[in-house]
N, C-alpha and C positions, 0 to 999 in steps of 0.2 A: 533915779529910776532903778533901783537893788543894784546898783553897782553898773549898769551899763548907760548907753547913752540911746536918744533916740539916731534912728536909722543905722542903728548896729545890726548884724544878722547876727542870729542865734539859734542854734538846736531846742528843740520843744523835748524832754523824755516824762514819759508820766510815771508815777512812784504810784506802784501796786505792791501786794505781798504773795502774787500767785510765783512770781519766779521770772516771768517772759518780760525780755526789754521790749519798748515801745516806743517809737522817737519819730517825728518828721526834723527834718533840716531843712538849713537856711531860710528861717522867716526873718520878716524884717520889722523891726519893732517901730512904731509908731504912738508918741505919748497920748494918752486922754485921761480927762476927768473921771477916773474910778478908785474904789476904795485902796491902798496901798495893800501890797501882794493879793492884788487882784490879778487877772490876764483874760482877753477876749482876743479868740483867733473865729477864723471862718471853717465851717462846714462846707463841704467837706474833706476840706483837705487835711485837716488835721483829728479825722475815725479814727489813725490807726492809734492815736492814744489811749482810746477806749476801748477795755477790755470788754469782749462778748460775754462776759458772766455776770458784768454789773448794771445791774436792772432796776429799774426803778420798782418799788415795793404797790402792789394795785396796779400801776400801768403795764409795766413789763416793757418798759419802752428804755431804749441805753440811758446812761448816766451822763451824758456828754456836757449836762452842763455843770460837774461837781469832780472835776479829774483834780487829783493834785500833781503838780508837774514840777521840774526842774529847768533852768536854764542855761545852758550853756554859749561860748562866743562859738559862732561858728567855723571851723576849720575847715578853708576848701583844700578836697582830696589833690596831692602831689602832679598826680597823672591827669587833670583837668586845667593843668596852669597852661595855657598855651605858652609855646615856644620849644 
């Protein structure tokens, strides 16, 4: 599964060329049957990947389902570890 395993968490960032990062954290991957570097997450928790300028050509309606994205493992922040 591109180097992780199922029920690993990972950060989602999506690769634009405007400049602005865009990332949801800690989803939880889950294997299924789709093409290899494929990926399906749920609306909408994961909009902020989707840049407002990218529009479909006639609709005028987001791109949400044509993001290219990166993954990373997810790092829980220092100051959330209980104890």
């Amino acid at each position: 599964m591109l180097g992780f395993e199922p029920g690993e968490a990972v950060d989602i960032t999506s690769v634009w060329d405007d400049g602005v990062e865009r990332g949801v954290d800690n989803f939880t991957l889950v294997e299924y049957d789709i093409p290899r570097g494929c990926l399906g997450a749920y609306y909408p928790e994961t909009n902020p990947l989707v840049p407002l300028s990218s529009i479909a050509d006639g609709a005028g309606t987001p791109t949400s389902k044509s993001i290219p994205v990166l993954l990373t493992r997810y790092l829980q922040a220092v100051d959330s570890i209980p104890g």
